[in-house]
N, C-alpha and C positions, 0 to 999 in steps of 0.2 A: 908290339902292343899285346896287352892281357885280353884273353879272348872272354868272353863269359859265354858260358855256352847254354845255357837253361835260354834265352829271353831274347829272340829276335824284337827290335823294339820297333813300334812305329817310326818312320823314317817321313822328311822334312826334304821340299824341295828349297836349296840355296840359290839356286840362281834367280834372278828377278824374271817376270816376263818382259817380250816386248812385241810393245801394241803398234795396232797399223791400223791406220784412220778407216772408217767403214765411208761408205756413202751412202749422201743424203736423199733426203725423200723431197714429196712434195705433189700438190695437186696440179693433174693435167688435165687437156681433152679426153683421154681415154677413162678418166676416175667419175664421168656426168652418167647417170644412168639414161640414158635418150629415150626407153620407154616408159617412163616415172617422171620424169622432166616436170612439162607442160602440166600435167595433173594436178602435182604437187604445188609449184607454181601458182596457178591458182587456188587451191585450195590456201596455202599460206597466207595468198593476198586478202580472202576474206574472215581467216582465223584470225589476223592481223588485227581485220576493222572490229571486227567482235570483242575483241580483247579490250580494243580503246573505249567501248562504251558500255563494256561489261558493268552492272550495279555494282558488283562487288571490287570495281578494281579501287576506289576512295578507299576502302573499309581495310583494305590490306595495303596500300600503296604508304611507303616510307621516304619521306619528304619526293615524293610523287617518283617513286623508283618502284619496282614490283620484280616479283620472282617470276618468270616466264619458265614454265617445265618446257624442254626439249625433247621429243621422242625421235630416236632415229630409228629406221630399218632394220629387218635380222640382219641385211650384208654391208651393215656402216660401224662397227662395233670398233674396229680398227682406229688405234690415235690418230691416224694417217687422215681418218674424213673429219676428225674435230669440227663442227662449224664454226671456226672461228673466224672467219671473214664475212659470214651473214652477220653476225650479233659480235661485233667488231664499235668500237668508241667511234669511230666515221659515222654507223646509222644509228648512234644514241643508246648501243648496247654493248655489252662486255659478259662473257663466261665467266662465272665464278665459282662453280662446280661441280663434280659428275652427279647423276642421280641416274634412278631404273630407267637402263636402256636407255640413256640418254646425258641429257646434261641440265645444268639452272643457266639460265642467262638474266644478269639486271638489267630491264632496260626502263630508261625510261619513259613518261606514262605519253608525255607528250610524242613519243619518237615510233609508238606502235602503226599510227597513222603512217609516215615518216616509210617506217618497213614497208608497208600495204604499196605507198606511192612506188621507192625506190624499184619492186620488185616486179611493176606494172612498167618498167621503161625496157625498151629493148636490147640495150647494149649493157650487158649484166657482165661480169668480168668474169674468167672462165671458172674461178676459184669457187666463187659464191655462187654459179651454176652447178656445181658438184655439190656443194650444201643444201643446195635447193632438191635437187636430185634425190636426194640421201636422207632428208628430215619427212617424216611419219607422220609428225603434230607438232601442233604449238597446243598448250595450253596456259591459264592461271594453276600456278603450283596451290594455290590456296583451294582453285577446288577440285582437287585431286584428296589434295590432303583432308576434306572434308566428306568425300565416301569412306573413310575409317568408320571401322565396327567398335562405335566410343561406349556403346556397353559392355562389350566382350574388353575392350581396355581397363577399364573402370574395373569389372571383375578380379584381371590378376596383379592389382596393385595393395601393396599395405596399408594397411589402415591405420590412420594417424588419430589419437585423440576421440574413436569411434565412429567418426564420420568422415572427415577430411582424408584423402588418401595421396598418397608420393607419386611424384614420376619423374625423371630424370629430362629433362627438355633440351635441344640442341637451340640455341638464337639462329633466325633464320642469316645465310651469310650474304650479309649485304657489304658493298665494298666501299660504297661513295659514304664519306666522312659523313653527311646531312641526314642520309638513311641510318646511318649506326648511331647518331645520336639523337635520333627519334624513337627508334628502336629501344635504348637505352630508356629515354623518358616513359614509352608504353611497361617495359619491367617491373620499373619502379611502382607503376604504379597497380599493376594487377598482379604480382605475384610475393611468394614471400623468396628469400634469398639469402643468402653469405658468402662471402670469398673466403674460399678454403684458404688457409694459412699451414704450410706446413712448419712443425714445431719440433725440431732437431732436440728432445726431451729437455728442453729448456725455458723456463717462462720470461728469459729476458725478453725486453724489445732489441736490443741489437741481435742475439740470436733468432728472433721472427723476423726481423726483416732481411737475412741473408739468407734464412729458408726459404722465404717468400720468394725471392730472386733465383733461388738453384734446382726446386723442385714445387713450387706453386701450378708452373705449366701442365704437372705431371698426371692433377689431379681433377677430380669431378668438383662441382659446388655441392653446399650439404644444405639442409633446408634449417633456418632458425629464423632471427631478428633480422630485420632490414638494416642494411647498411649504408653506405655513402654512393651518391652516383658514381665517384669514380671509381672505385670499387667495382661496379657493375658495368661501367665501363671498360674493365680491363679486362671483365667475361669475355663482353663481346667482340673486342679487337683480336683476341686471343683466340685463333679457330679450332677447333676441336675441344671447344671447352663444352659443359652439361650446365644448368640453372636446374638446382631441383626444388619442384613446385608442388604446394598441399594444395588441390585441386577439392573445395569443399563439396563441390554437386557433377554429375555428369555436364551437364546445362556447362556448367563452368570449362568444362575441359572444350567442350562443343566451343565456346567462347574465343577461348585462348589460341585457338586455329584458326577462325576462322579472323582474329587478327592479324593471321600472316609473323606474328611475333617467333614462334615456335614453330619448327620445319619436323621435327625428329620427336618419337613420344617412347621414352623406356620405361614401365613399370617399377617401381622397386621393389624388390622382392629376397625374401633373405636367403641366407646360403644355408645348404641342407646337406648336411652326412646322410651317409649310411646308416640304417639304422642298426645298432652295435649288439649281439647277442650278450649275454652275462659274461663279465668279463674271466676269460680263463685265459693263463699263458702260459707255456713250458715248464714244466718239474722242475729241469735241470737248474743248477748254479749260472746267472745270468755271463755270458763273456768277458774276458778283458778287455776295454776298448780305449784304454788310455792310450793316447796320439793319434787316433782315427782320426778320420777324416767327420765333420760335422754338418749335419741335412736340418737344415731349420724349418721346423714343424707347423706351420701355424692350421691350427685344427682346435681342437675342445680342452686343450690342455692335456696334461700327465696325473695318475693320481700316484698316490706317493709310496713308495716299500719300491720295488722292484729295480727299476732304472734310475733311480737317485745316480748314482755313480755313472752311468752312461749322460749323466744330464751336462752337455758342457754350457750350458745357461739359460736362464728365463727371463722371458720379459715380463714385466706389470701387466697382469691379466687384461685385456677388455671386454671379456664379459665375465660374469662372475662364478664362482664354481657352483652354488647353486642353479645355475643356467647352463656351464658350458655341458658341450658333448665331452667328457671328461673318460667316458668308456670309447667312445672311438678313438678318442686321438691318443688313448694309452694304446691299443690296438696297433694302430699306425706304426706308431713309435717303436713299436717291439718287432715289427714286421723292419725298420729300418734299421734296428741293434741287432736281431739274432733270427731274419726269416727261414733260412737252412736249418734252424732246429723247430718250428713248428713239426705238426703231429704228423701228414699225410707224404711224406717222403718226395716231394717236389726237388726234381733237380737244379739247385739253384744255387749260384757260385759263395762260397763264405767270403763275404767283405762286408762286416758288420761295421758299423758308423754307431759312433755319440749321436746326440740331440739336443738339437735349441728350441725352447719351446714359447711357441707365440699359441697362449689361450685368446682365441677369438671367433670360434664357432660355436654357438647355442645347440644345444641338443634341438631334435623334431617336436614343437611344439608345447616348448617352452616361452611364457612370455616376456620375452625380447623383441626388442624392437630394431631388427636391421638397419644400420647406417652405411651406404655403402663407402659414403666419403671418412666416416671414423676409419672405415676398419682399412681404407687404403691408408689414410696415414699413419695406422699401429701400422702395418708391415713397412710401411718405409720408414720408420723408426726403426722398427728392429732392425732391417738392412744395411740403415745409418749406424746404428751399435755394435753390430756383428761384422766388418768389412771382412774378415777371415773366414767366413761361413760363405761357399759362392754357391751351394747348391738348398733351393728351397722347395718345398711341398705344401700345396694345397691339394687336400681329399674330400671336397666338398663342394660342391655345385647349386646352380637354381632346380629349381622342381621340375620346369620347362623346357622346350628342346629352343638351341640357339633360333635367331632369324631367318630366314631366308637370304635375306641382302646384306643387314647391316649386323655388322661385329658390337656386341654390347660396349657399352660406357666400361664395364667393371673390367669386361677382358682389353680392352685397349689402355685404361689406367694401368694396367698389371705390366701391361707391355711395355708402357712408357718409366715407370717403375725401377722393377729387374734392367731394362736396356741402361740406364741412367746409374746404375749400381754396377753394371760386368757381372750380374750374376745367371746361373740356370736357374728357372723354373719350370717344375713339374707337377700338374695338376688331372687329376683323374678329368677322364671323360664323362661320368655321369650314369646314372642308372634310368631304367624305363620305369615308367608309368606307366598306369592301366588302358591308355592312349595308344594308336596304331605307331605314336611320332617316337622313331629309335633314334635320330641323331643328335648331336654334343646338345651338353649342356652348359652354359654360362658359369663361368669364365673360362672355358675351354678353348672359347673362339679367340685365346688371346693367339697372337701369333709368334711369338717370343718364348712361347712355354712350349717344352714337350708336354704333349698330352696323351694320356695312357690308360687305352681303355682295358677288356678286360679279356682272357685266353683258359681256355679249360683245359686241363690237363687228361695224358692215359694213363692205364694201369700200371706205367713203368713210371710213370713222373716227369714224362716228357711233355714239352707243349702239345697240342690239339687245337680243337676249333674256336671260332667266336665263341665267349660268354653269353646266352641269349639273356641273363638280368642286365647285364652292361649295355651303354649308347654307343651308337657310330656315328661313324662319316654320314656326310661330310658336314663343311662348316658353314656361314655365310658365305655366299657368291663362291659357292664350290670351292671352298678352303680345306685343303689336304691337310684334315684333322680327324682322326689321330694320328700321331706320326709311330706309336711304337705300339705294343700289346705284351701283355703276360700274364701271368697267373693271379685269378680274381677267385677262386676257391682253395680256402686256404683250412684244412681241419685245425679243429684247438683237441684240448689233452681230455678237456669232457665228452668228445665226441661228437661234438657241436660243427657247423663246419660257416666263419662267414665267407658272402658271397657279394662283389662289388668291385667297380672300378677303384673303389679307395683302396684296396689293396691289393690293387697290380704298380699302381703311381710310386710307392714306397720302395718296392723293387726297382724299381727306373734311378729315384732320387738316392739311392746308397749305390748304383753301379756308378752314378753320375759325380758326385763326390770321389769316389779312388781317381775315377779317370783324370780329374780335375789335379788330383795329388798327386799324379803321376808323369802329368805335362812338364813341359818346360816352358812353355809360353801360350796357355790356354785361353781361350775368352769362350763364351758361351755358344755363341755357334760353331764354334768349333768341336766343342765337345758333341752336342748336337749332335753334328757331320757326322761323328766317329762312332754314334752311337746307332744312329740310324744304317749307317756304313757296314757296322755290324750285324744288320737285322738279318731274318732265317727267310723272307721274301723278296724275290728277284722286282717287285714290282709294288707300287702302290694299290693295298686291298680297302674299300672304306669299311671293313669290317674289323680290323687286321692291325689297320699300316701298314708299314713297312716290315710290319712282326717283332719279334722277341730278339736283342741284343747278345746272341748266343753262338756267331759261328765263329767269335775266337774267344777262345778260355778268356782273356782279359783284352779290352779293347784298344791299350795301347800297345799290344804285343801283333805281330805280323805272324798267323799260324803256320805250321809246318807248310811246306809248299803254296806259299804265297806272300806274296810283298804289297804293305798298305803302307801309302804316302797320303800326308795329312799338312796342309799349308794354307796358308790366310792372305789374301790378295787387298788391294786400295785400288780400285779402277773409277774411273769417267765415264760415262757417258758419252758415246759417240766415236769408239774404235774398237778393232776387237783386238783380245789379249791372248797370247800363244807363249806357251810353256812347251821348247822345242828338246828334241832328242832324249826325249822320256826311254831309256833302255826298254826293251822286249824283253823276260828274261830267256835264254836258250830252250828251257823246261815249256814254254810255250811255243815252240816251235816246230810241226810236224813234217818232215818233206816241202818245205817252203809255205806250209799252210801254216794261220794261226790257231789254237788249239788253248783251251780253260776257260775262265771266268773271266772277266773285266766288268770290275762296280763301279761308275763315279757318282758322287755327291758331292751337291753344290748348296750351301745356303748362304741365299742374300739376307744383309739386314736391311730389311726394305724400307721404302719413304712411304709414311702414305698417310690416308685422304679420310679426315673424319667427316668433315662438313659437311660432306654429299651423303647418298646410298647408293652404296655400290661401290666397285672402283676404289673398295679401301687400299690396294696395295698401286701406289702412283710410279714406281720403278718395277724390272725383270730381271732377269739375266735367261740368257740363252748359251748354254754349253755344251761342251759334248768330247771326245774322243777321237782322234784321227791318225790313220795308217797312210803307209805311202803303198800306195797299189805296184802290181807289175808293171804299170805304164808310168813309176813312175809320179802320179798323183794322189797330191793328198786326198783321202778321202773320209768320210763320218763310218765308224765303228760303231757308236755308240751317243745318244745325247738329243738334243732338243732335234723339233720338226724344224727345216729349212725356213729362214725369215720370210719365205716368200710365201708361204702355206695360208692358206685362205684364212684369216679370224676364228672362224668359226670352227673351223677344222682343230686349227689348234691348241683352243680353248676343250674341247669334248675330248682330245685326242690326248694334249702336251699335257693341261692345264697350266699354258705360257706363261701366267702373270701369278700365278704360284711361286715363291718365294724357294719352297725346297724343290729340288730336283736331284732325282735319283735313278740312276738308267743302268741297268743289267745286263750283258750279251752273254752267254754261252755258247762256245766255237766248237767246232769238229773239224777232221780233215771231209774234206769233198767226197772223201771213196770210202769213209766212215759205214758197213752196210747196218750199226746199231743205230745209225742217226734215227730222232726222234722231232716233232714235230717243235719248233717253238726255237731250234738249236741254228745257229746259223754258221757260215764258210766263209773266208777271207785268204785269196792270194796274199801274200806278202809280197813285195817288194824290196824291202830293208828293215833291219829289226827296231826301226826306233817309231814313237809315238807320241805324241804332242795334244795334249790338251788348249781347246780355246772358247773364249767366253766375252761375250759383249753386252751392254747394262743399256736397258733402254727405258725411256720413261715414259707417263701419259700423263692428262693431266695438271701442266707444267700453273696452265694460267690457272689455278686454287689454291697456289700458296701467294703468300703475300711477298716475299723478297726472292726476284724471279733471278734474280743475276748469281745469288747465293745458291738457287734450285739449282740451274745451268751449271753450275761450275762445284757441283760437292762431290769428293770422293766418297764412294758405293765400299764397300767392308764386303766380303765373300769369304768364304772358309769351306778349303776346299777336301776331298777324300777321294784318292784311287787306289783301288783296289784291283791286284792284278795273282789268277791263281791257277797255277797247272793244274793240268787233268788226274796227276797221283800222286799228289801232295810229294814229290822233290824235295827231300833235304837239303839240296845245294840250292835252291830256287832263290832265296835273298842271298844266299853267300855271292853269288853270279850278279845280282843284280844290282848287289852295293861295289863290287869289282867293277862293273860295267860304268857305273857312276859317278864312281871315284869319289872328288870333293867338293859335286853338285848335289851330293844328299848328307846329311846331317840325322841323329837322332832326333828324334822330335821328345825322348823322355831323358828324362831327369834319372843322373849317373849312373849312362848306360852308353859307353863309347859302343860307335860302329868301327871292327877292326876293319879295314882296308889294308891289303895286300899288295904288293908292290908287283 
């Protein structure tokens, strides 16, 4: 076999795993808090009767069904105490879905009494004593939802027509047929509305109705002319869908809450670039980039002389040139055709990329009127047009830092989107305001995009610290965003220098693209994996990420003395999966001790949960690394906290229910006298290593087809990275021998020689 010798390549594990059933759970006597009990107990029995004779429960109740907010305890957070045997269809209730610290329960109006009686008898079944134990409060979700600060609301929404102002509204999720088409009737009649139609650049009607059917689900409602009940019907069957409403007075918005109609309130607010200095770009003759790889732009458009020739296509504007940011998104653009030749000597690898260009960002205060339902359906058009384009960039965010709890309308559209397409997206993390608030900005909370804040550079052109004009971590309900970082000060040739997460994201989105050209069988979290797998920190920083994509010259390539394996798994729910006799390589081996790096990354394409707040991601994964010790047993190296670790613990500690996971060890021998604090020791036992990984859910009873929930294959894409202490030339040579024809290239015409 012909050797090539420049390009050790990323490497593919062949063999499948195989899973071994985990065991189940369940509530006992030991799960009752005994000194919470009795308290709670009573207190529920008369939250119960107060409920039934609450004023306000007629005023919210949907064909006499109501939202009941559930608070559990700090130590009930675990899917394991779900109350789902208190508010259980036996006592007239049913969970429909997660909210802060707690959950929604429907119950109905007449069954509140019903709870109060049931929970006053003495022989209570052990289950629904551990619920009782573990529940906080009851309350009306409506008035919760009516101490909102609906002036401070009212303030950051647009203004429609000079008075009337948007908001994005979640229909509150009722499950019984009579409540939803009550609900339905209340829409109708107080709000205005439209079912977004998505239009595959076609004004047939048989092209709108097989859009409607493949990616209508994917998107918000946009606010216009009333349309047909069922129409608005199929909002609200539809969970995770928005109604967006021109709210003409505060009074009004005060209104539409306290109807219990609308659970969730997003302002709409438009997307904001950077704001772009005069535009200057490079002296030199622009690059050849014919056969690049192509990063589809949607930002303020291109203006025209320079990157004509780099342009591999444009879409039909949606906003217009006298509107768009037309100097930013040339900026962008040229940072993603020729960033290495900017002014201030930035070390940063040459893989210049074409450009597709979607005009759809307004310059800062121009008047345009943000749609955020238009502007998702330009990009899934262009998506629809461009299948060949899988890496895209948004450089543009809200003014505002994300939620607390819940992940915006725009970033879970985006996610539903890109996920629906198989493409990357990359979208800056955002800039600060004159506000103490540093973290992400909207649509950064998507979870499907890399998001990429900003990294200053030193006087060599190396990376440095956080960008202090750029946002950070973290995201709603402590979402590990940003995942990557780089260079957001970038000099121009005037001397001028901009400064912004837009232009660290364009860096990300042209590595992301080669990688993508380079695979053999890529999908977007995978690339991800490899990129982040890459990053220049051992560990999740919310300032940072996971850092800069720079500790291998190219991230399909395995660096001198080290071997990266990259592979995509189908797993279940409810076993765990083992990837057994992973070779050690030799180069790792000191005196029977282990010795270098070991990286894994794991990212799920998670399930999850808009209806509610909170609890948006309704699946896990738990992974991690394993050695077989001197005794013989397996044991963790490297990877998630043990399943048995308190909630709490491992929510502050793992961030368990976090989708990415990325875990770092650093070995030494034991009698090491340089060891350093932070490095750890591992006997070996035998040189092999086994990865394993188990998918668990929460959750379950919020979607509607529960047997479909139970039973769907979980997507994971996986990365390990494994690297001697001095970088060994023979270290993959050994490691692909060791292997044989259990590993594979993972790129594109690049055989692995194996040696006989």
């Amino acid at each position: 076999m012909v050797h090539r010798p420049v390009l050790n390549p990323l490497l593919t594990l062949v063999a499948p795993p195989q899973p071994k059933p985990a065991p189940g759970g369940g509530k006992g006597a030991k799960d009752i808090r005994e000194e919470h009990f009795e308290r709670r107990r009573k207190r529920l029995i008369k939250s119960f009767g107060e409920l039934a004779g609450s004023a306000k429960l007629k005023r919210c109740a949907k064909a006499d069904r109501v939202l009941v907010r559930v608070t559990m305890d700090d130590k009930s957070a675990a899917p394991s105490y779900t109350p789902r045997d208190l508010f259980s269809v036996d006592y007239g209730a049913e969970l429909v879905a997660p909210w802060r610290r707690g959950y929604l329960a429907e119950v109905n109006a007449a069954a509140l009494k019903r709870l109060a009686q049931r929970l006053s008898g003495d022989r209570l079944p052990i289950a629904t004593k551990v619920d009782v134990s573990r529940i906080k409060s009851v309350s009306l979700l409506v008035s919760d939802l009516l101490e909102e600060d609906f002036e401070a609301l009212w303030s950051r929404a647009t203004v429609l027509d000079g008075t009337a102002r948007l908001f994005l509204g979640a229909p509150a999720p009722f499950r019984a047929e009579a409540a939803r088409e009550e609900l339905v009737n209340e829409l109708s009649r107080d709000m205005i509305y439209e079912r977004l139609r998505y239009e595959a650049g076609d004004e047939q009607d048989d092209a709108d109705t097989e859009a409607e059917s493949d990616f209508g689900p994917l998107l918000p409602i946009t606010p216009a002319f009333p349309v047909s009940a069922d129409a608005l019907r199929a909002i609200v069957d539809q969970r995770g869908y928005f109604v967006t409403v021109a709210c003409s007075s505060v009074d009004m918005l005060r209104r539409l809450v306290a109807s219990g109609s609308i659970v969730k309130w997003d302002p709409v607010q438009p997307l904001v670039p950077t704001r772009a200095a005069q535009i200057s770009l490079p002296r030199q003759d622009p690059p050849d980039v014919r056969g690049a790889p192509i990063v589809g732009v949607v930002d303020g458009g291109l203006l025209p002389g320079r990157y004509e020739r780099a342009t591999a296509w444009s879409e039909t504007s949606l906003v217009p040139d006298r509107y768009a940011a037309r100097d930013h998104g040339t900026h962008v653009a040229s940072l993603i055709v020729e960033a290495e030749r900017w002014g201030n000597g930035l070390r940063l690898p040459a893989m210049p990329c074409r450009v597709g260009v979607v005009q759809a960002v307004a310059a800062a205060g121009k008047p345009w009127s943000f749609n955020p339902s238009e502007f998702l359906r330009h990009v899934a058009s262009a998506m629809a047009n461009h299948p060949d384009t899988r890496v895209w960039n948004i450089s543009a965010n809200l003014a505002e830092a994300c939620d607390d709890f819940d992940v915006s309308p725009l970033a879970h559209a985006l996610a539903q989107i890109t996920r629906r397409f198989g493409n990357t997206l990359v979208i800056s993390a955002g800039n600060r305001d004159d506000t103490d608030e540093c973290r992400i900005s909207p649509p950064a909370d998507c979870e499907a995009a890399i998001v990429v804040t900003g990294r200053q550079h030193d006087r060599r052109g190396r990376v440095a610290g956080a960008c202090p004009a750029c946002r950070t971590g973290l995201g709603p309900d402590n979402m590990l965003k940003p995942e990557l970082s780089w260079f957001s000060n970038h000099g121009l040739p005037d001397g001028s220098v901009l400064v912004g997460s837009s232009y660290a994201a364009p860096l990300v989105s042209r590595l992301a693209a080669h990688t993508w050209r380079h695979l053999k069988d890529p999908n977007p979290d995978l690339v991800k994996a490899i990129l982040i797998g890459a990053g220049d920190l051992g560990a999740f920083h919310h300032e940072l990420g996971f850092g800069s994509p720079i500790t291998h010259a190219a991230p399909w390539e395995s660096p001198q003395g080290s071997v990266v394996l990259a592979w995509k798994a189908r797993m279940k729910a409810g076993a765990y999966y083992y990837w057994r006799d992973i070779a050690l390589p030799a180069t790792m081996v000191d005196r029977g001790c282990l010795v270098g790096r070991l990286r894994l990354t794991a990212i799920l394409a998670p399930e999850v949960t808009l209806t509610g707040s909170s609890n948006y991601f309704a699946s896990r994964i738990q992974t991690g690394l394993q050695f077989e010790n001197h005794k013989r047993q397996w044991t963790r190296l490297i990877g998630s906290l043990p399943v048995e670790t308190a909630e709490g613990l491992a929510r502050s500690e793992d961030a368990k229910w976090q989708p990415t996971r990325c875990y770092e060890g650093r070995f030494v021998h034991p009698d090491d006298r340089t060891r350093k604090d932070g490095l750890m020791s591992a006997t070996l036992g035998g040189r092999r290593l086994r990865v394993y990984a188990r998918i668990f859910e929460r959750d379950v009873f919020a979607r509607d087809d529960l047997v479909a929930a139970r039973n769907r294959d979980h997507e994971v894409a996986f990365v390990l990275t494994m690297e001697d202490p001095n970088g060994d030339a023979g270290t993959f040579d050994s490691f692909v021998q060791a292997m044989g024809n259990r590993v594979q290239s993972a790129v594109i015409d690049q055989e692995v020689p194996v040696d006989a």
